[in-house]
RODO-2510 file (C-alpha; in nm, 4 decimals, decimal comma):
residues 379
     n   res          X          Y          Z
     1     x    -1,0660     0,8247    -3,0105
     2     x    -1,2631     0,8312    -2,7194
     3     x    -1,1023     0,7444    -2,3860
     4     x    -1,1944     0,3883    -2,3934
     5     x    -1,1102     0,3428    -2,7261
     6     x    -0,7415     0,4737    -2,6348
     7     x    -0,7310     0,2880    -2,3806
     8     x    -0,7788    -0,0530    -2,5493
     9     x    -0,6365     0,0321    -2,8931
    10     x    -0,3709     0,3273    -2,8465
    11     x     0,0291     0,2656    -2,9450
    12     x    -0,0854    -0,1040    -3,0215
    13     x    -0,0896    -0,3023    -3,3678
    14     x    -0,1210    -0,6520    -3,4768
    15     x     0,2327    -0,7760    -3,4613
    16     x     0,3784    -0,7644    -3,7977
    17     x     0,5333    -1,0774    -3,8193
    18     x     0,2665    -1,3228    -3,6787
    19     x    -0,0284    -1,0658    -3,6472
    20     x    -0,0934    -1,1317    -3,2872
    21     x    -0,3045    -0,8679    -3,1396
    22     x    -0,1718    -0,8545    -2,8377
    23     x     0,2165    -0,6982    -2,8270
    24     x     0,4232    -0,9629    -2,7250
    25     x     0,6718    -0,9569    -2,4846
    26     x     0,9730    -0,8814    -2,6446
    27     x     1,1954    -1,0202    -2,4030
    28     x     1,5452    -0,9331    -2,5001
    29     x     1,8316    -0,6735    -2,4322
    30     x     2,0150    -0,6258    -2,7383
    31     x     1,8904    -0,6107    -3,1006
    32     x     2,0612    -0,6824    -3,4533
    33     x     2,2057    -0,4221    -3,6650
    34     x     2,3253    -0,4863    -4,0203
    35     x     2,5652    -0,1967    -4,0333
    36     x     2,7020    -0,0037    -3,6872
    37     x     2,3883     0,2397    -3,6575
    38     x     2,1970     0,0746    -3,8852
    39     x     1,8978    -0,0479    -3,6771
    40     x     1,4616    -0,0890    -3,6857
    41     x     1,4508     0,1828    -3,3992
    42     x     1,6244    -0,0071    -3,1514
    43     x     1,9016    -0,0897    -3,0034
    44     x     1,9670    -0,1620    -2,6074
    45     x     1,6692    -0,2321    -2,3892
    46     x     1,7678    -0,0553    -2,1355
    47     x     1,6673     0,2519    -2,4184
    48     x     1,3961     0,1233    -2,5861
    49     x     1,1736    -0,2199    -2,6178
    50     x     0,8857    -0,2488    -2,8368
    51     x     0,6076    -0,3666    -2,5415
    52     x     0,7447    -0,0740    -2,3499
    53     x     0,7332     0,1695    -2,6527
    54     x     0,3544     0,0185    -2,7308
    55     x     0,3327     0,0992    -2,3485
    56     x     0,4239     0,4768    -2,3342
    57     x     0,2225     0,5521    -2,6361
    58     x    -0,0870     0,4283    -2,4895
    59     x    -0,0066     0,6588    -2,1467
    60     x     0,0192     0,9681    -2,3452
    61     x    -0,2981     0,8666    -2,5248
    62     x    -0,4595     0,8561    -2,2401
    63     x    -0,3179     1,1923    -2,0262
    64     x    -0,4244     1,3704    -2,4037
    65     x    -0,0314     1,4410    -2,4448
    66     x     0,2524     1,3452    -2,7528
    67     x     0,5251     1,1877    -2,5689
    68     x     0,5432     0,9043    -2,2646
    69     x     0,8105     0,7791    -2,0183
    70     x     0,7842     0,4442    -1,8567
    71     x     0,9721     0,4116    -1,5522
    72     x     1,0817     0,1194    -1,2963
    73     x     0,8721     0,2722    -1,0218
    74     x     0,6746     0,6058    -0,9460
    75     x     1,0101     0,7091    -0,7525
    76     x     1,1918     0,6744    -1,0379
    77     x     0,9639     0,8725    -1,2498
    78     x     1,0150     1,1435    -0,9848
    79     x     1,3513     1,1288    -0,9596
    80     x     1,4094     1,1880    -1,3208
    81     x     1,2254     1,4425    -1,2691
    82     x     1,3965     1,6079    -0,9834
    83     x     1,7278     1,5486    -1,2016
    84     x     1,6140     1,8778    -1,4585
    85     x     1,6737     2,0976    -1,1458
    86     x     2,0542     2,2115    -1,0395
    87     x     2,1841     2,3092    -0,7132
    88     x     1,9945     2,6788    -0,5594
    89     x     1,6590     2,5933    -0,7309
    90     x     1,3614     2,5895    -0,5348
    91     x     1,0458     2,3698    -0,5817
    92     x     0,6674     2,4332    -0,4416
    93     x     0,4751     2,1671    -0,3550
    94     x     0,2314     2,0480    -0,1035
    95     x     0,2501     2,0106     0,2550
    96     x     0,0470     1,6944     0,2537
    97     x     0,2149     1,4770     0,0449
    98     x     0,2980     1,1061    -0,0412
    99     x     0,5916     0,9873     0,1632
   100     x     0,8211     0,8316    -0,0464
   101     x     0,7792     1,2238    -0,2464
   102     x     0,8396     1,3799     0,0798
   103     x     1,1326     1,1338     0,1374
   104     x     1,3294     1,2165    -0,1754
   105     x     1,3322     1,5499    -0,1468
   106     x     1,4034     1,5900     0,1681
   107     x     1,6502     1,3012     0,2314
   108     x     1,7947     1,2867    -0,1572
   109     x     1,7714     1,6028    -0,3566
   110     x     1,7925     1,8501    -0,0688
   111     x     2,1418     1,7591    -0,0194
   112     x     2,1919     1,8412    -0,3656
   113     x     2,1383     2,2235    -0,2899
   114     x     1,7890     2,2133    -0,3752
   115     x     1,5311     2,3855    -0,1790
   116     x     1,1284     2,2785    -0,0993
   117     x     0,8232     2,4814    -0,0025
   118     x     0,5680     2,2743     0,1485
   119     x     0,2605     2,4889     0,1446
   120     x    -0,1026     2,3897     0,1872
   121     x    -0,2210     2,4578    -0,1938
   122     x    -0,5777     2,4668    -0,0659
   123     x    -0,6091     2,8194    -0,1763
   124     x    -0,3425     2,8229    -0,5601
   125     x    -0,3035     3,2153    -0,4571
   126     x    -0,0570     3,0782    -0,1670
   127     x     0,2071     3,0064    -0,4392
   128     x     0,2911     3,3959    -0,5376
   129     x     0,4339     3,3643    -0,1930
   130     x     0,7147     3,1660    -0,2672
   131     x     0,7911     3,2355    -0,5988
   132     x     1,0964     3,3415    -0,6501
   133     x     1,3929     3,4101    -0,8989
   134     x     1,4914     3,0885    -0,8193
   135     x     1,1854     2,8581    -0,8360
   136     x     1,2012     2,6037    -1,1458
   137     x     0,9364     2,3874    -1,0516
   138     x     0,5750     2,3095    -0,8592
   139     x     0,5101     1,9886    -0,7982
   140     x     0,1318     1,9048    -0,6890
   141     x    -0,0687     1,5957    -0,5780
   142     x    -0,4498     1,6304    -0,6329
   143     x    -0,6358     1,4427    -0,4266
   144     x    -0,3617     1,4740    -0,2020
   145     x    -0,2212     1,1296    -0,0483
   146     x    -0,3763     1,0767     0,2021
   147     x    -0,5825     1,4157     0,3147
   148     x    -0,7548     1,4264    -0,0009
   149     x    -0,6958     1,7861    -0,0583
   150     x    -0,8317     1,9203    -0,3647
   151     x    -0,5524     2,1219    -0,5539
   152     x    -0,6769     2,3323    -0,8614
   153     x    -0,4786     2,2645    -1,1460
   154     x    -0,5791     2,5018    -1,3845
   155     x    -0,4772     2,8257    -1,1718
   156     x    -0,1746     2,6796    -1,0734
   157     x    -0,0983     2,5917    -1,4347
   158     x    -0,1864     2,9564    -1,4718
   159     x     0,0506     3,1012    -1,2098
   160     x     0,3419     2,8660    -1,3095
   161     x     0,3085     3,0244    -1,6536
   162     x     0,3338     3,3567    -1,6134
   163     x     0,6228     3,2827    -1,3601
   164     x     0,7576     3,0459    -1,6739
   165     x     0,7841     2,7646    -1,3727
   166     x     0,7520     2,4091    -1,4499
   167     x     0,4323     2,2315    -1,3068
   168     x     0,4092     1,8925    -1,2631
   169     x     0,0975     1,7093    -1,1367
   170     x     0,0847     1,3628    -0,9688
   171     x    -0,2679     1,2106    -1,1043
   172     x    -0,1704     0,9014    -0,9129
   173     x    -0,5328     0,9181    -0,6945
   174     x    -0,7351     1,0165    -0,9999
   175     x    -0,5780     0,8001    -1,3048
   176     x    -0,6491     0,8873    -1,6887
   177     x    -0,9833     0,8280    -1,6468
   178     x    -1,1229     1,0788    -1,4140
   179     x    -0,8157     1,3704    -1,4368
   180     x    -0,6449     1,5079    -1,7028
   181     x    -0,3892     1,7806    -1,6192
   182     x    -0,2328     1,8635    -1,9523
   183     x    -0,5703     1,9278    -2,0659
   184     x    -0,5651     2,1962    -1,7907
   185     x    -0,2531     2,3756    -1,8111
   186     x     0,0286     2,1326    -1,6661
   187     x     0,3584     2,0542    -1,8119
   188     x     0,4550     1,7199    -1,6611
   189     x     0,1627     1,4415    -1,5776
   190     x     0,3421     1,1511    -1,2916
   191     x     0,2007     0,8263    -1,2435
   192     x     0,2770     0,5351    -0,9906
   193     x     0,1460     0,2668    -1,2662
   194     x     0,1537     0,0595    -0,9915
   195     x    -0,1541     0,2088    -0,8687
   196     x    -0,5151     0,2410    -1,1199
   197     x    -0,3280     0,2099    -1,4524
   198     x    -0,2176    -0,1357    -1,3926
   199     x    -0,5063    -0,2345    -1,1777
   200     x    -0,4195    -0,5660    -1,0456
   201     x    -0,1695    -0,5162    -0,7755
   202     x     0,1228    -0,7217    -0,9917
   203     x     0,3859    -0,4874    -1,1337
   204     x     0,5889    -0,1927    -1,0370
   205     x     0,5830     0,0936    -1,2310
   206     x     0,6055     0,4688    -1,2959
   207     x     0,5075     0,7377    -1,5887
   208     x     0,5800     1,0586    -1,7203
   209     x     0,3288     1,2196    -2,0131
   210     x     0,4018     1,5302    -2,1727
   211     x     0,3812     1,7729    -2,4646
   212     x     0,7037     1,9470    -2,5260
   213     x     0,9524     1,7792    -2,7531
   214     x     1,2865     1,9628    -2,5385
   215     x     1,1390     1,8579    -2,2199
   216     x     1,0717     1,4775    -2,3357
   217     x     1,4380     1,4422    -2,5023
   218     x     1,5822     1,6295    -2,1737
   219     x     1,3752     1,3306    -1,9472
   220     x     1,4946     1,0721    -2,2448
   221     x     1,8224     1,1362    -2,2036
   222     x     1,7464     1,0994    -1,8014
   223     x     1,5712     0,7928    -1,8470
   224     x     1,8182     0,6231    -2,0472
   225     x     2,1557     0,7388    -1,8815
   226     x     2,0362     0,6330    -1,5342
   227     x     1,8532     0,3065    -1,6091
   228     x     1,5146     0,2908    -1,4082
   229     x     1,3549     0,1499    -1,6966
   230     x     1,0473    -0,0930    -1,6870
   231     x     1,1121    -0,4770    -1,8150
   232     x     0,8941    -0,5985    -2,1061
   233     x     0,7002    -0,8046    -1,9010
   234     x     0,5936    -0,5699    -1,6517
   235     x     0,5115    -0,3345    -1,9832
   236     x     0,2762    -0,6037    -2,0990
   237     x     0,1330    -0,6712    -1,7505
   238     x     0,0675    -0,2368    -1,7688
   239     x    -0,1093    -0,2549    -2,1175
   240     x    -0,3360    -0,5619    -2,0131
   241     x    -0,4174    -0,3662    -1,6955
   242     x    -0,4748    -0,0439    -1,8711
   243     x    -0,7491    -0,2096    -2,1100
   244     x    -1,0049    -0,2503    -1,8024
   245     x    -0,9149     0,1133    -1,6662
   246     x    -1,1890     0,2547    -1,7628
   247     x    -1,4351    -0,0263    -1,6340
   248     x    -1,2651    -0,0555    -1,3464
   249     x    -1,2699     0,3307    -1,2527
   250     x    -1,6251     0,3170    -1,2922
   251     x    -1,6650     0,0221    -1,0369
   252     x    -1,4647     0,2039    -0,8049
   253     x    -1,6038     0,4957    -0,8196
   254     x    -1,9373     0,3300    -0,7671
   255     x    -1,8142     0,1853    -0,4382
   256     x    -1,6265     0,4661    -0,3071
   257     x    -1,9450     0,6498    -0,3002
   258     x    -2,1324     0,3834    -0,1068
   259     x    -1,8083     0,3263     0,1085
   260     x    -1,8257     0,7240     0,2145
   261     x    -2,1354     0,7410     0,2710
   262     x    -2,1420     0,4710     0,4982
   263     x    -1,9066     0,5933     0,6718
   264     x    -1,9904     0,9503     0,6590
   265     x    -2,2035     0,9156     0,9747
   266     x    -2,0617     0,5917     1,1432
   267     x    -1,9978     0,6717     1,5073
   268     x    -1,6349     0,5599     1,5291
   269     x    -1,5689     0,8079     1,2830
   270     x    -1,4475     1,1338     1,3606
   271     x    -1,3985     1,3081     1,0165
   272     x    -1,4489     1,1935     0,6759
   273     x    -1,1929     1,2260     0,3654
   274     x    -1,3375     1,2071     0,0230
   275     x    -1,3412     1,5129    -0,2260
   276     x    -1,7199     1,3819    -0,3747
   277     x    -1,9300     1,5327    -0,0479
   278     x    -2,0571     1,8863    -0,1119
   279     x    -1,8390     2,0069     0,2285
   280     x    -1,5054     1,8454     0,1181
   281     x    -1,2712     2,1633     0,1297
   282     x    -1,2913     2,2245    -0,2919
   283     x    -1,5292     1,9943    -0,3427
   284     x    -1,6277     2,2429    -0,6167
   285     x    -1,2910     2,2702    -0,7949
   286     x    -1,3000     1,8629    -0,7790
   287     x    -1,6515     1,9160    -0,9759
   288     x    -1,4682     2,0878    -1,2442
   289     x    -1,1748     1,9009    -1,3050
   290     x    -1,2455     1,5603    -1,2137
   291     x    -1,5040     1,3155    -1,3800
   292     x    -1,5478     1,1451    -1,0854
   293     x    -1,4695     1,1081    -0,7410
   294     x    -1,2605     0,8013    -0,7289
   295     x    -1,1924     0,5381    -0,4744
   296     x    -0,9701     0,6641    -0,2192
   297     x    -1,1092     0,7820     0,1294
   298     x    -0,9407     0,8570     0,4687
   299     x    -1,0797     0,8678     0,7929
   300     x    -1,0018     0,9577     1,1157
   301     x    -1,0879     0,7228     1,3823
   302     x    -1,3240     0,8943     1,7092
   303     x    -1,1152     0,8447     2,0138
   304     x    -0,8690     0,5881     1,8862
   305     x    -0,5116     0,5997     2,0222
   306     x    -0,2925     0,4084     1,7969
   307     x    -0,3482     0,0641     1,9718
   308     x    -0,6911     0,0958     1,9128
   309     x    -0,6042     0,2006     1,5457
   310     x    -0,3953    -0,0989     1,4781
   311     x    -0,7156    -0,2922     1,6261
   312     x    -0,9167    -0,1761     1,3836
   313     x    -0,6623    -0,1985     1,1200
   314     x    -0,5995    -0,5389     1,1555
   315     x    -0,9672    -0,6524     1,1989
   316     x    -1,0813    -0,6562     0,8278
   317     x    -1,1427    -1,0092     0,6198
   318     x    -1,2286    -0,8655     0,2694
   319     x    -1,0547    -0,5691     0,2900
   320     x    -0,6548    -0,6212     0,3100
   321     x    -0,3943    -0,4406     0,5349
   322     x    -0,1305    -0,3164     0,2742
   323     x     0,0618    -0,0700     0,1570
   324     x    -0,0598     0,0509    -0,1692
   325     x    -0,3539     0,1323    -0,3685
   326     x    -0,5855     0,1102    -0,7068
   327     x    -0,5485    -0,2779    -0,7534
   328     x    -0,9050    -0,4409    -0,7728
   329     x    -0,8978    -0,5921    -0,4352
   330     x    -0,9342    -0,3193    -0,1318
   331     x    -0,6931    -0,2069     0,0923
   332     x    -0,6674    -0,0062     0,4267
   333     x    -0,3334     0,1015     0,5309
   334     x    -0,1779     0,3273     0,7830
   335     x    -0,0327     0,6442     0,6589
   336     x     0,1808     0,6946     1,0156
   337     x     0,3537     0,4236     1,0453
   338     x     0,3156     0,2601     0,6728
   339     x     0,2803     0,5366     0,3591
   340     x     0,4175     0,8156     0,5612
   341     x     0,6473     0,6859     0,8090
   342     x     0,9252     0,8594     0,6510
   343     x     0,7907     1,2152     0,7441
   344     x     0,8861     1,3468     1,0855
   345     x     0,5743     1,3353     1,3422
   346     x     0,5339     1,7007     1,3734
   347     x     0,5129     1,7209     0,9900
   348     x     0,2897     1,4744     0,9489
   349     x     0,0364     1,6157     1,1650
   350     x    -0,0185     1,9471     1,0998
   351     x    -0,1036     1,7992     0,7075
   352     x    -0,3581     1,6135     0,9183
   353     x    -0,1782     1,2750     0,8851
   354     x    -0,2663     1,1581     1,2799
   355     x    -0,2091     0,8192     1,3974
   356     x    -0,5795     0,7352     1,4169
   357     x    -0,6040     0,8031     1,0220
   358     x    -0,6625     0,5172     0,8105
   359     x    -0,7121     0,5349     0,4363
   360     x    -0,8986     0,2924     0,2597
   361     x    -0,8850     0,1845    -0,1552
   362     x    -1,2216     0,1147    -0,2352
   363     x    -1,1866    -0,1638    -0,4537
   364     x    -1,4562    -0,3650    -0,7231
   365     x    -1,5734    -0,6035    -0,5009
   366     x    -1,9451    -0,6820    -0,4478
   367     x    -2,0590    -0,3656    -0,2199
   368     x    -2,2512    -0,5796     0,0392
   369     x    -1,9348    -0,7434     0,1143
   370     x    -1,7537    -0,4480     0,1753
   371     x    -1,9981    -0,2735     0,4204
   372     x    -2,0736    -0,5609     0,6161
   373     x    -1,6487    -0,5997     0,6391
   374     x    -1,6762    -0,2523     0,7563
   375     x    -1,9739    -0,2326     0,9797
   376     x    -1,7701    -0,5723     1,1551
   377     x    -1,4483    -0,4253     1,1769
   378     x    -1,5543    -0,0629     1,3033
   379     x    -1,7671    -0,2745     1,5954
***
């Protein structure tokens, strides 16, 4: 099936008792047996639930892999995740990074004897630095959150093989639609469902797609011992998001272009985020991997300290100032003191994170609306 065929039909049948086409919500913990062990498949939600089960087969449709994990949040995706690694392994990842990632490493797992590299993947080559006898893992955003660095997948994938490392790639900023990293080499696709998948700014969610049968009963075993497991009705919420993905990705993608080009040259704008422009550092590997150029964009505001920032921030009416991103509605946030507040100031800035940043989710709403909210609030 094609992707928008997946995405409307995959892990999802008529209900067999009333033939509904939608999977209900089956909103229960505990399940009937007629013998101890003898079951239909399930037996503790906390385990498995149909709508969630209909759920994680349409999420490893779409990432083009066998087996899917849905979690209670993107953080708990990663930190079942994090919990396949034992004290003295190390971990490469970026140095520009989501916060809340950055956060549970640092704060969490690092005091479990686990070490992090946080290297500027622009150039994959970087990596054979800091491989070692004891690195188990690299974990990589691409687009980065909220630089917009361009990682490529496919040489990483390469080096993490032939150092038989585990690579896991966060296609939170891409989604489904426009990335695919298990088609390129990785072992582990993350999602915050929250974000594209579920499209509408409602639920709370996280993913893990994969191929190998030992690594998904390893995360299983994770994912049902600890408990940060979706409820049915945020499943359902997911899978009525997911059927639009590929409409919506389109609309965004549409008016991220216009957005960055708008800005591109605005005079209150110092530098320009957005992976689709020719000089975007690997604008070229984005060209290869990616469909499209998605939504997201970052700027850096010309001569703004962070009073004039929050000025700006706070000066939108169609765009909204949130944390978050990929609903349908458009958002501008600030990575310093919202995203990425968690990650020291000196960090922060040398991964280009300043206080005068502000990234923007381009949502679907009429284009015309959106500039003019732009060309007002920049004024």
């Amino acid at each position: 099936m094609k992707f928008a065929t997946k995405a409307i039909h995959a892990g999802q049948h008529p209900d067999p008792t009333t033939g509904a086409v939608m999977t209900p919500i089956y909103q229960t913990s505990t399940y009937a047996q007629a013998a101890p062990g003898d079951h239909k498949g399930y037996e503790y939600s906390r385990g498995t639930n149909p709508t969630r089960k209909a759920l994680e087969d349409c999420l490893a449709a779409l990432e083009n892999a066998k087996y899917g994990l849905a979690f209670s949040s993107g953080m708990g995706a990663t930190d079942a995740v994090m919990k396949l690694l034992k004290p003295g392994d190390e971990v490469i990842t970026n140095n520009d990074l989501y916060g809340g990632s950055y956060r549970i490493f640092t704060k969490i797992f690092a005091n479990y004897g686990i070490k992090f590299h946080f290297v500027n993947l622009h150039k994959p080559e970087i990596i054979s630095e800091y491989v070692n006898a004891n690195t188990k893992m690299i974990w990589i955003e691409t687009p980065t959150n909220p630089t917009m660095q361009v990682v490529d997948i496919q040489e990483v994938a390469g080096i993490a093989k032939a150092s038989n490392v585990l690579l896991v790639v966060d296609n939170t900023f891409a989604s489904p639609y426009l990335q695919n990293p298990m088609d390129l080499g990785a072992d582990l696709v993350m999602h915050s469902v929250t974000k594209y998948i579920g499209g509408h700014s409602d639920l709370v969610m996280g993913a893990l797609m994969m191929n190998d049968e030992d690594l998904y009963k390893r995360l299983w075993f994770i994912y049902n011992s600890c408990g940060a497991t979706p409820g049915p009705m945020d499943s359902f919420l997911a899978l009525r998001g997911i059927k639009t993905l590929h409409l919506r990705m389109k609309a965004h993608c549409e008016n991220g272009r216009a957005v960055a080009e708008f800005l591109k040259d605005h005079p209150k704008v110092e530098r320009i985020f957005w992976p689709g422009f020719t000089d975007h550092p690997n604008h070229h590997i984005a060209a290869k991997q990616m469909r499209d150029f998605g939504g997201m964009i970052s700027i850096v505001l010309k001569g703004a300290d962070l009073k004039e920032t929050f000025r700006i921030a706070s000066n939108f009416k169609v765009f909204t100032l949130a944390e978050s991103l990929g609903g349908v509605e458009s958002l501008i946030n600030h990575p310093a003191t919202m995203t990425h507040a968690s990650i020291p100031r000196e960090t922060r800035e040398a991964a280009g994170v300043v206080d005068n940043l502000l990234r923007i989710s381009v949502g679907v709403e009429d284009i015309e609306d959106l500039l003019e909210d732009l060309k007002n609030a920049l004024s």
